[in-house]
Structure formats: C-alpha cells, structure tokens
C-alpha positions in Angstrom: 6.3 1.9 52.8 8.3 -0.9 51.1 10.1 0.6 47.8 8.8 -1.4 45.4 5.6 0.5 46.3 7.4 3.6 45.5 8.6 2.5 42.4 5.4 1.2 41.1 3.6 4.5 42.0 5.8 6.6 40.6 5.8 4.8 36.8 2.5 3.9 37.4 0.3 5.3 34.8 2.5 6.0 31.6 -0.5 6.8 29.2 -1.6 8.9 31.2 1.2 11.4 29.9 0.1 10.7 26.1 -1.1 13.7 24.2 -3.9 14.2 22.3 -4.4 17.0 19.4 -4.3 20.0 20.2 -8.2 21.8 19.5 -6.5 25.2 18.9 -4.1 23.9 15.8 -4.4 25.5 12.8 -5.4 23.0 10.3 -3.1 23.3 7.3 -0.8 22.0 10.1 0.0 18.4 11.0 -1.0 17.4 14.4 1.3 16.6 16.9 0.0 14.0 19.4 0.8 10.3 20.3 -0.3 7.4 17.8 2.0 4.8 19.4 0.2 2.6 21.7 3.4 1.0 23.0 2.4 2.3 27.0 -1.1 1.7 26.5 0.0 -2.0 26.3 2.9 -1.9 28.9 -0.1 -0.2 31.7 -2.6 -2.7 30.4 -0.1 -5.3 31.2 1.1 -4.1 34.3 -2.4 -3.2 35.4 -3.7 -6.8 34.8 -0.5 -8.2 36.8 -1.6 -5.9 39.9 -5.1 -7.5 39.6 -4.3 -11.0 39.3 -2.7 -10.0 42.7 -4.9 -8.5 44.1 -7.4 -11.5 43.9 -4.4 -13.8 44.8 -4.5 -11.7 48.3 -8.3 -11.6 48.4 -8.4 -15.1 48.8 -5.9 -15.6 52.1 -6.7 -15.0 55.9 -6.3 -11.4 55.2 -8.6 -10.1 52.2 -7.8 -6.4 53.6 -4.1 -6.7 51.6 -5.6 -6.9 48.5 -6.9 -2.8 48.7 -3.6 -1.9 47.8 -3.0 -4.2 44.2 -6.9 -3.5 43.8 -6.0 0.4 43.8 -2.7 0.5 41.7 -4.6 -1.9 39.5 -7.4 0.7 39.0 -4.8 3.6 38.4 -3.3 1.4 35.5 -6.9 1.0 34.1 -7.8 4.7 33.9 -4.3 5.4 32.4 -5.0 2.8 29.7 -8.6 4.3 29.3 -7.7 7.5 29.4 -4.5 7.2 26.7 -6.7 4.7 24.0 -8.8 7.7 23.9 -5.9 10.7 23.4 -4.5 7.8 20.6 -7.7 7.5 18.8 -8.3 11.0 18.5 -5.0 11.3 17.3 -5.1 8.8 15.1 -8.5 10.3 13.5 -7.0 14.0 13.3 -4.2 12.6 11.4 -6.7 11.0 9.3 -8.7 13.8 8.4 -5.1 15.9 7.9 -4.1 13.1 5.3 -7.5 13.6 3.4 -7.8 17.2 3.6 -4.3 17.9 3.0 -3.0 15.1 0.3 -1.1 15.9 -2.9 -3.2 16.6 -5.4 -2.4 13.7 -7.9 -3.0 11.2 -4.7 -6.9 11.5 -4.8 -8.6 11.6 -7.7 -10.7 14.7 -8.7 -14.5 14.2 -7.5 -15.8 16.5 -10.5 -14.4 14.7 -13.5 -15.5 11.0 -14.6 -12.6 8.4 -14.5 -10.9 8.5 -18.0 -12.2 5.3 -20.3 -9.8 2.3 -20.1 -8.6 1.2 -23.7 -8.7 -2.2 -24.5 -5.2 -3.6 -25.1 -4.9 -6.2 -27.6 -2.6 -8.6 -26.7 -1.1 -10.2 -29.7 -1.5 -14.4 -29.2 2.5 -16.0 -28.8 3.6 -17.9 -31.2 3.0 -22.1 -30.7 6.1 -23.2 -28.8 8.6 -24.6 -30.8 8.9 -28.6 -29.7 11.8 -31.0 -30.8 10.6 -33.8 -32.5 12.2 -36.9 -31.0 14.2 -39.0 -33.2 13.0 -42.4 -33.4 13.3 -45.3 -31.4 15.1 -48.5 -32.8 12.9 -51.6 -31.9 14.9 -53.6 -29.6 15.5 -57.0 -30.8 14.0 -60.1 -30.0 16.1 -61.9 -27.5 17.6 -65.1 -28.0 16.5 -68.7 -26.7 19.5 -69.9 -24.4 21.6 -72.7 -26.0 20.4 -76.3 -25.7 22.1 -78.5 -23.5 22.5 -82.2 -22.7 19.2 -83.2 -20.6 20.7 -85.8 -18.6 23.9 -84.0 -17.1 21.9 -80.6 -16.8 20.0 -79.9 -13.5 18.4 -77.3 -15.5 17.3 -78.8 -18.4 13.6 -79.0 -17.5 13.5 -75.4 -16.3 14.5 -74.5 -20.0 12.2 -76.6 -21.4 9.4 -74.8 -19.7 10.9 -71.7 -20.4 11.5 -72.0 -24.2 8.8 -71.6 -26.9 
C-alpha cells in the first residue's frame, strides 16, 4: 500500500474527534465542547478533492480504481456530518448558557415595563456668524487704443471696426 494511502487514512476524518456537550454537565457550568469549524472545512475540502478523483478514475479503462477515492471520500463526508452536528449543539448549549446565566444588568428584567424616555430639548444653535464681504470696486472702463495714421498702418481698419 503506497504511503500516501497511509497518510491520508490516518488524518482522515479530523471532525470526527470534535466534541460535543457533555449531557451530564451541571448547568451553572460552561460547556466545554468544540465551536470552531476550522476541520469541518479542512475534511469538507479534502473530502471533495478525493471525489473529484474518484470520478476522474471512474471515467478511464479502469473504473474499478475509483473504489478507493470513492471510499476515503465517504469517510471525509461522515466526519464532516458527524462534526457540524457536535458544533451546532455546541454552539446552541453555549447559547442557552449565555441566556440562562448572563449578568444581571445584561438582560433587562421581564416583570418591570421599560422606564419612560424623557424628551430632551435641544436648545436651536445660534445663526452662524458670516463675514460680510467688503465691496467690490467697479473696474474701469477700458480705454480705446490710440489713433494712428491710416495709410502707414496695416491695422488701421481692424481698429476701426473695433472702436465704438
């Protein structure tokens, strides 16, 4: 038997070693039990890598191969199954713990009415103080550009057109 088969045996199966609560606790304790479901993942992941192979051998000359992936594929499953379930019970007896056991000033008291709420006046701010700007000088009226000879100027016309 190749190695690698012994390997993946032996770690095969990690939530299967996840513990539940324990039915016997007393209950003004805390249980201890798994909530982490850190190898619930790493089987679920392993487990679908060993089925993905096995229907990559089930589809060559020799469909017999894939047994083998099909199987460790199947253990990874029932270890996943088996440790969601010891994490969710877990998870649930911690729960009830939390609510049976909380501080008092955590939950409010079921025989008393909530305490009115008092309206708070809030006084309106003040109007924000704004600068007034100071203002602005009218710019003057520009000048019409000096007249100049017609006759030696190129751009005498374009000034006459330009001027009022």
């Amino acid at each position: 038997m190749p190695r690698w088969l012994l390997a993946v045996l032996f770690i095969s199966g990690c939530s299967f070693g996840l513990s539940g609560p324990k039915p016997d606790r007393p209950r003004s304790l805390p249980p201890v039990c798994s909530t982490s479901r850190g190898l619930i993942i790493l089987d679920g992941v392993a487990g679908s890598i060993f089925g993905l192979t096995a229907i990559g051998f089930a589809t060559t000359s020799e469909p017999a191969i894939a047994l083998l992936p099909a199987a460790v594929a199947a253990v990874y499953l029932g270890a996943v199954i088996s440790g969601n379930q010891k994490v969710n019970e877990c998870n649930k007896a911690v729960e009830e713990y939390q609510v049976a056991y909380a501080h008092p000033k955590t939950l409010p008291r079921e025989d008393t009415e909530p305490p009115p709420k008092q309206e708070q006046r809030a006084e309106a701010p003040p109007p924000p103080a704004t600068a007034v700007p100071p203002p602005v000088a009218k710019a003057p009226e520009p000048k019409a550009p000096p007249k100049t000879a017609e006759k030696d100027d190129e751009w005498g016309e374009f000034w006459r057109e330009v001027s009022p």
